[in-house]
C-alpha positions as CSV (number, residue, x, y, z in Angstrom):
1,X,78.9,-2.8,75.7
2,X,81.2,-4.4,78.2
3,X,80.1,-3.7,82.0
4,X,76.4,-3.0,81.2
5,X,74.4,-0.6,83.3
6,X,76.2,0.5,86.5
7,X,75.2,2.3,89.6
8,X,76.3,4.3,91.8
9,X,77.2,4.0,95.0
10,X,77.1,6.4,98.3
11,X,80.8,5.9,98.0
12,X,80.9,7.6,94.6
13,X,81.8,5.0,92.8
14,X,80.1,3.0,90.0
15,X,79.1,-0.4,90.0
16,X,77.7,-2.7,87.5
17,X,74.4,-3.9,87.8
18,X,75.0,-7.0,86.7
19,X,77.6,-9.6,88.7
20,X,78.3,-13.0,87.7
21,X,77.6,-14.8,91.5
22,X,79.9,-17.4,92.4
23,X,77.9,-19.3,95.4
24,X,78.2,-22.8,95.1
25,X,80.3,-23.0,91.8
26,X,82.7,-26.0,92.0
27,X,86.2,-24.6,92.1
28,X,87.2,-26.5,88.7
29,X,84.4,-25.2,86.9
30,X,84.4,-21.4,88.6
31,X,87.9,-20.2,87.0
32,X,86.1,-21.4,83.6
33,X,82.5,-19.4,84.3
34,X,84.7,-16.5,85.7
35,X,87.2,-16.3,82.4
36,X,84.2,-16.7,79.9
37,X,82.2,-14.3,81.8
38,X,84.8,-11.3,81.5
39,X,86.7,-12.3,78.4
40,X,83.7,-12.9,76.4
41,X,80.2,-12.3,77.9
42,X,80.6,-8.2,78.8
43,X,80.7,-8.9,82.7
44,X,82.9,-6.1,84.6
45,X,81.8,-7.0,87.8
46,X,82.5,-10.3,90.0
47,X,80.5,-11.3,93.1
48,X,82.8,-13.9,95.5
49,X,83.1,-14.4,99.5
50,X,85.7,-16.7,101.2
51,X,82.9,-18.4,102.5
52,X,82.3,-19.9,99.3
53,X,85.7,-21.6,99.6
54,X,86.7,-21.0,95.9
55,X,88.3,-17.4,95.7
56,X,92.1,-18.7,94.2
57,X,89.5,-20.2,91.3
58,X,87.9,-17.2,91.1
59,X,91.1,-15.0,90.8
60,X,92.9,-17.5,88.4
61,X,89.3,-17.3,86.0
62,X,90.4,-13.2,86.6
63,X,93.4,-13.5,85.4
64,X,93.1,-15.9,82.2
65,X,90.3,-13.1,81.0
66,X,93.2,-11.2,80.2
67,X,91.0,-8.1,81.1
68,X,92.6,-5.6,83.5
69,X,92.3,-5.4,87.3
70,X,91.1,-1.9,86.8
71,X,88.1,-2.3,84.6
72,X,87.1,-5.2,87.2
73,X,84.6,-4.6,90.1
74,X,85.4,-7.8,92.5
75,X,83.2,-8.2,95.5
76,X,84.0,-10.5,98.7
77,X,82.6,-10.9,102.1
78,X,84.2,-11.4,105.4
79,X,83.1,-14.7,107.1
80,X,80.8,-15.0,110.2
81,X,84.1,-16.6,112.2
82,X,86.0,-13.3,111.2
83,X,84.4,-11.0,112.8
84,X,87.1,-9.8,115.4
85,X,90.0,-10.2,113.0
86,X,88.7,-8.0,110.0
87,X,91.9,-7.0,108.4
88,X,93.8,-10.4,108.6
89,X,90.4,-12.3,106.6
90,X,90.6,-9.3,104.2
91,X,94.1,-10.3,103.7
92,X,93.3,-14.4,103.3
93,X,90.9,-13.2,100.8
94,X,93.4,-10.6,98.9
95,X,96.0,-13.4,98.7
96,X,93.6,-16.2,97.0
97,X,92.2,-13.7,94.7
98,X,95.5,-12.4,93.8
99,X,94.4,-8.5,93.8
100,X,95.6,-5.9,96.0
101,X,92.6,-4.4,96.8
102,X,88.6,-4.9,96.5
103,X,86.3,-3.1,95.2
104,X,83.3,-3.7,97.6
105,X,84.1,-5.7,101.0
106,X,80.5,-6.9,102.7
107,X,79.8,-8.3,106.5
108,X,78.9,-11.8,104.6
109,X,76.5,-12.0,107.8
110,X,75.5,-9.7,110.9
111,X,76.7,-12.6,113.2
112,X,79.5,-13.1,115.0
113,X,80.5,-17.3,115.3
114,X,83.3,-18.3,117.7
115,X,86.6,-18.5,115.9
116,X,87.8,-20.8,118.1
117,X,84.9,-23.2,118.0
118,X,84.7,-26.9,116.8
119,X,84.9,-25.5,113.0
120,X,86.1,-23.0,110.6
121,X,83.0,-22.2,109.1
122,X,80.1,-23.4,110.8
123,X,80.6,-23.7,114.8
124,X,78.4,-25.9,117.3
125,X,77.6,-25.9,120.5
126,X,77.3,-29.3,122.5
127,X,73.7,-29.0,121.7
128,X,74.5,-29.0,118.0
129,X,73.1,-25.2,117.9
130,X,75.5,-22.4,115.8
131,X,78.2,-21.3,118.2
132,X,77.2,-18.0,118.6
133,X,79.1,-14.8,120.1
134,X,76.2,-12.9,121.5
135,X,77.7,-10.3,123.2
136,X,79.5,-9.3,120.1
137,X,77.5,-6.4,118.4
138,X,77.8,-5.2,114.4
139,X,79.2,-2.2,114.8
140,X,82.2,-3.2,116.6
141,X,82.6,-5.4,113.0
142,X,82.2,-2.3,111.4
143,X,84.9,-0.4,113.2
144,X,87.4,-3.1,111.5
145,X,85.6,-2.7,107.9
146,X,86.1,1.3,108.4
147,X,89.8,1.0,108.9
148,X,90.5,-1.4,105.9
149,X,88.3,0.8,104.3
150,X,90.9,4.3,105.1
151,X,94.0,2.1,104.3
152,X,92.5,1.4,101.0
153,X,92.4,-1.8,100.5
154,X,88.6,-1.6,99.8
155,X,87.0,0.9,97.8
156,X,84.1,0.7,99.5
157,X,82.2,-1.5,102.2
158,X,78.6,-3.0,102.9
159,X,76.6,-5.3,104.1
160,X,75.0,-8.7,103.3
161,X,71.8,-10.2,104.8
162,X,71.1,-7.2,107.0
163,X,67.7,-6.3,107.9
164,X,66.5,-3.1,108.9
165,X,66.5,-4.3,112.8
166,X,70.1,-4.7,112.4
167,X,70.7,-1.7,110.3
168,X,69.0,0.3,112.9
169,X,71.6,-1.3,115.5
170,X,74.5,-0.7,113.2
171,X,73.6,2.4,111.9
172,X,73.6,4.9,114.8
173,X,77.4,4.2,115.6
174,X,79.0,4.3,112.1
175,X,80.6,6.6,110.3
176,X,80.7,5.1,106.7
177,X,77.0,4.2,105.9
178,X,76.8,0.4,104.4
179,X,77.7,1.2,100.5
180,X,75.0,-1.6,99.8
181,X,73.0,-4.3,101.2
182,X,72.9,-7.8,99.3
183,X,69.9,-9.9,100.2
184,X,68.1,-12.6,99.0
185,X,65.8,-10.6,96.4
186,X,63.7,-12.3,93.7
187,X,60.1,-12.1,92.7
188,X,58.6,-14.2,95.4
189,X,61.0,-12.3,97.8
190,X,61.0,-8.7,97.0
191,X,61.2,-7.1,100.0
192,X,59.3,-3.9,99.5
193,X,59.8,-2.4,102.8
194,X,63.2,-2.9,103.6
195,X,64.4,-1.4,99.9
196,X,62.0,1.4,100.8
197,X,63.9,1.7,104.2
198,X,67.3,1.1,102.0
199,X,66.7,3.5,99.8
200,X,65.8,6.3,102.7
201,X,69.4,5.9,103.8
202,X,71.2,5.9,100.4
203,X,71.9,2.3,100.8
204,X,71.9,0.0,97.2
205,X,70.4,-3.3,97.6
206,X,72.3,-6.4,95.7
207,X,70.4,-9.3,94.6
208,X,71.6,-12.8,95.4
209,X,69.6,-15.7,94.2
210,X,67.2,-13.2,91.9
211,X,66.1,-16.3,89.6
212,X,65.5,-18.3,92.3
213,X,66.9,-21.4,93.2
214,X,67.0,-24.8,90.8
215,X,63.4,-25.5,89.8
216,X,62.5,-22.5,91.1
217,X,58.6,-22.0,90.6
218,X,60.0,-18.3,89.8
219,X,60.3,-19.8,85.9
220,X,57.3,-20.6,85.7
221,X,55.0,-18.1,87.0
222,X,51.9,-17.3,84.5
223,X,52.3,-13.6,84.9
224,X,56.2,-13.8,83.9
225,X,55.3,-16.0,81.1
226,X,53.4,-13.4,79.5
227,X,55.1,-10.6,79.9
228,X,57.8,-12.9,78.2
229,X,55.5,-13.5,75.3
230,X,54.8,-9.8,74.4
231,X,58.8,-8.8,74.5
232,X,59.7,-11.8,73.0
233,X,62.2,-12.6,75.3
234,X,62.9,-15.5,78.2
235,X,61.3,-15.6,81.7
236,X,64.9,-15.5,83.0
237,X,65.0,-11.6,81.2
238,X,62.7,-10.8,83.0
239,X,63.0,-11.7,86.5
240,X,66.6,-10.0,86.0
241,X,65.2,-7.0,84.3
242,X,63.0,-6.8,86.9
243,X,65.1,-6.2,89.3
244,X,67.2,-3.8,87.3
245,X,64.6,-1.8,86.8
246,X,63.9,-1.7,90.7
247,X,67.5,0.1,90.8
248,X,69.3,-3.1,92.3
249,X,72.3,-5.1,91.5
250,X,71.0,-8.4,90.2
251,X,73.9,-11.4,90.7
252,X,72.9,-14.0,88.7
253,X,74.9,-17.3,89.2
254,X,76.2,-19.8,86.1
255,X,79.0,-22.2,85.3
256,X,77.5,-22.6,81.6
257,X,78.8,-20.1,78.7
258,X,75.6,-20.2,77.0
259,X,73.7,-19.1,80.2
260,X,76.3,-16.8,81.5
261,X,76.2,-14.7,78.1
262,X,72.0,-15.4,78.2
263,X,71.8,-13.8,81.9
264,X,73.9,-10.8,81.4
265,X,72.6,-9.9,77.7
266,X,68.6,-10.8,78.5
267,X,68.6,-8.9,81.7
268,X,69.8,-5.7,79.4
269,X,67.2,-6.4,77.0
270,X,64.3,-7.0,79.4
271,X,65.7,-3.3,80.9
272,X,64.5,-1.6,77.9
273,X,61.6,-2.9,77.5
274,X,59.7,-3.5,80.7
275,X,57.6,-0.8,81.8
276,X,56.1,0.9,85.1
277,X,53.0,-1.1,84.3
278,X,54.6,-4.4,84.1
279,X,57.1,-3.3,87.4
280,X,53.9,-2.6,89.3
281,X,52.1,-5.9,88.4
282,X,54.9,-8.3,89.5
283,X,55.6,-6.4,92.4
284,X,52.1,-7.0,93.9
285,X,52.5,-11.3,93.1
286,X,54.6,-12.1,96.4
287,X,52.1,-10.4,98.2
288,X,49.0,-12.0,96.7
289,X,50.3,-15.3,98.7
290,X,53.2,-16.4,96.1
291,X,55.8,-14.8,98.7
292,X,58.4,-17.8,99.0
293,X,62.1,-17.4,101.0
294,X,64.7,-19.8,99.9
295,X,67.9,-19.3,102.1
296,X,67.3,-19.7,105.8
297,X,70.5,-21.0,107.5
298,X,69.7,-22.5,111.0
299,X,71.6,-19.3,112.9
300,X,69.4,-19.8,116.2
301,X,69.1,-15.8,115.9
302,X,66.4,-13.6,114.9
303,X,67.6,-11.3,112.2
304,X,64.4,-9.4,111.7
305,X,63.7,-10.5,108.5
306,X,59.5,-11.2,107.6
307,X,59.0,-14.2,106.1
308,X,61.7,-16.5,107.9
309,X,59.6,-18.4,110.4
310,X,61.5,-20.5,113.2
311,X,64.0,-17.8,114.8
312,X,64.6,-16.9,118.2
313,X,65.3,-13.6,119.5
314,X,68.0,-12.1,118.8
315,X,70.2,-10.7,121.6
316,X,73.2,-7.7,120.6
């Protein structure tokens, strides 16, 4: 069935919970993982940023699909350097992907980088620290998202590598609650606490990077390998099922049809068949000392995270 399992949101609306992720896909290669994805591998739901500099791929894949705007969940985020102009970045993004509206706009990072700095995605200072607006806090970000959000030109709104530090900053001034949180979620990162803390507020936590990253030990893993074995099905399946069965979006990235259709079809399977057993036992591997981060980006911020050694404090 096209769309797969959905979700719903504190929004009311329903979103698949399973994304085809478009970091790092080369914009010649994106429009073709994109088309294949919708046209022909039963995706409904598209995960982009204009950070990843390839959303005019992403809405020409969209478009060949053939399959309507309105039976297509598209994500983006709004850029760290975008901050204080919300609506106009929403815009940039609209125009590229050739929609007039979003499903699900996301804060692609609680920080605020100078717009006016030495580069339009990634700022410095002299010192060749990030360019950092520290007297800028969240929620005056989230204003901005609210009102894009009332003219409807989202559906709904979240955030994207927010810990509960910063939630608890955000939190007490809004008057949308983030519809979701997307995070760097996988095996060796699961997060317990903070989707125990998301889940108190009614807050859905997406998945980016849930297999990993290339090489990723994640494949590999003795435990996954036999839970593999008994459902005759991939290691892949599971670590997506996994999630899925955690009540997350998982946002699996591919520019390869067989994948893309593997991903989406194996995560379904692995769904059915894992059980509270097998849940319960890969939940407890991070902690047993496999816990592993993979995305870190030099900020020069602490964004509360555990397990992302290095930061300094954060100052809102």
């Amino acid at each position: 069935m096209a769309g797969g399992p959905t979700i719903k949101l504190n929004s009311g609306t329903e979103i698949p919970a399973i994304g085809l992720g478009t970091w790092q896909s080369k914009p010649e290669e994106v429009i073709s993982a994109v088309e294949y994805a919708l046209k022909e591998a039963g995706y409904r739901h598209i995960d982009c940023a204009w950070g990843y500099g390839n959303e005019k791929e992403v809405g020409e894949g969209i478009r060949r699909s053939g399959v309507p705007r309105s039976e297509i969940f598209i994500t983006s985020k709004l850029w760290s350097t975008r901050h204080q102009d919300v609506e106009v970045a929403l815009d940039e993004s609209l125009s590229a992907l050739g929609v007039e509206y979003l499903d699900l706009y996301l804060v692609h990072w609680p920080i605020c980088l100078n717009p006016k700095g030495n580069h339009p995605n990634f700022p410095t200072r002299p010192d060749g620290t990030r360019d950092v607006i520290h007297d800028w806090p969240i929620w005056k970000t989230w204003e901005q998202m609210e009102a894009v959000l009332k003219k409807g030109k989202v559906k709904a709104i979240g955030v994207s590598n927010a810990s509960e530090k910063i939630l608890e900053e955000l939190l007490p001034h809004v008057s949308v609650v983030p519809a979701v949180d997307q995070l760097e979620l996988h095996l060796y990162n699961p997060q317990h606490e903070l989707l125990d803390y998301l889940k108190s507020k009614g807050i859905v936590a997406q998945a980016y990077s849930p297999l990993g990253s290339t090489n990723s030990p994640l494949h590999t893993d003795e435990h996954v390998t036999d839970i593999a074995k008994k459902y005759e099905l991939s290691n892949t399946d599971i670590l997506l099922g996994y999630l899925l069965a955690k009540g997350m979006v998982v946002l699996p990235k591919s520019v390869t049809p067989a994948r893309i259709s593997s991903n989406f079809d194996g995560a379904i399977a692995a769904l059915n068949k894992l059980s509270k057993e097998d849940v319960e036992a890969l939940d407890k591997l991070a902690p047993s000392g496999k816990q592993k981060r993979i995305i870190m980006p030099p900020w020069g911020v602490d964004l509360g995270f555990r397990n992302w050694p290095g930061q300094s404090p954060l100052i809102l």
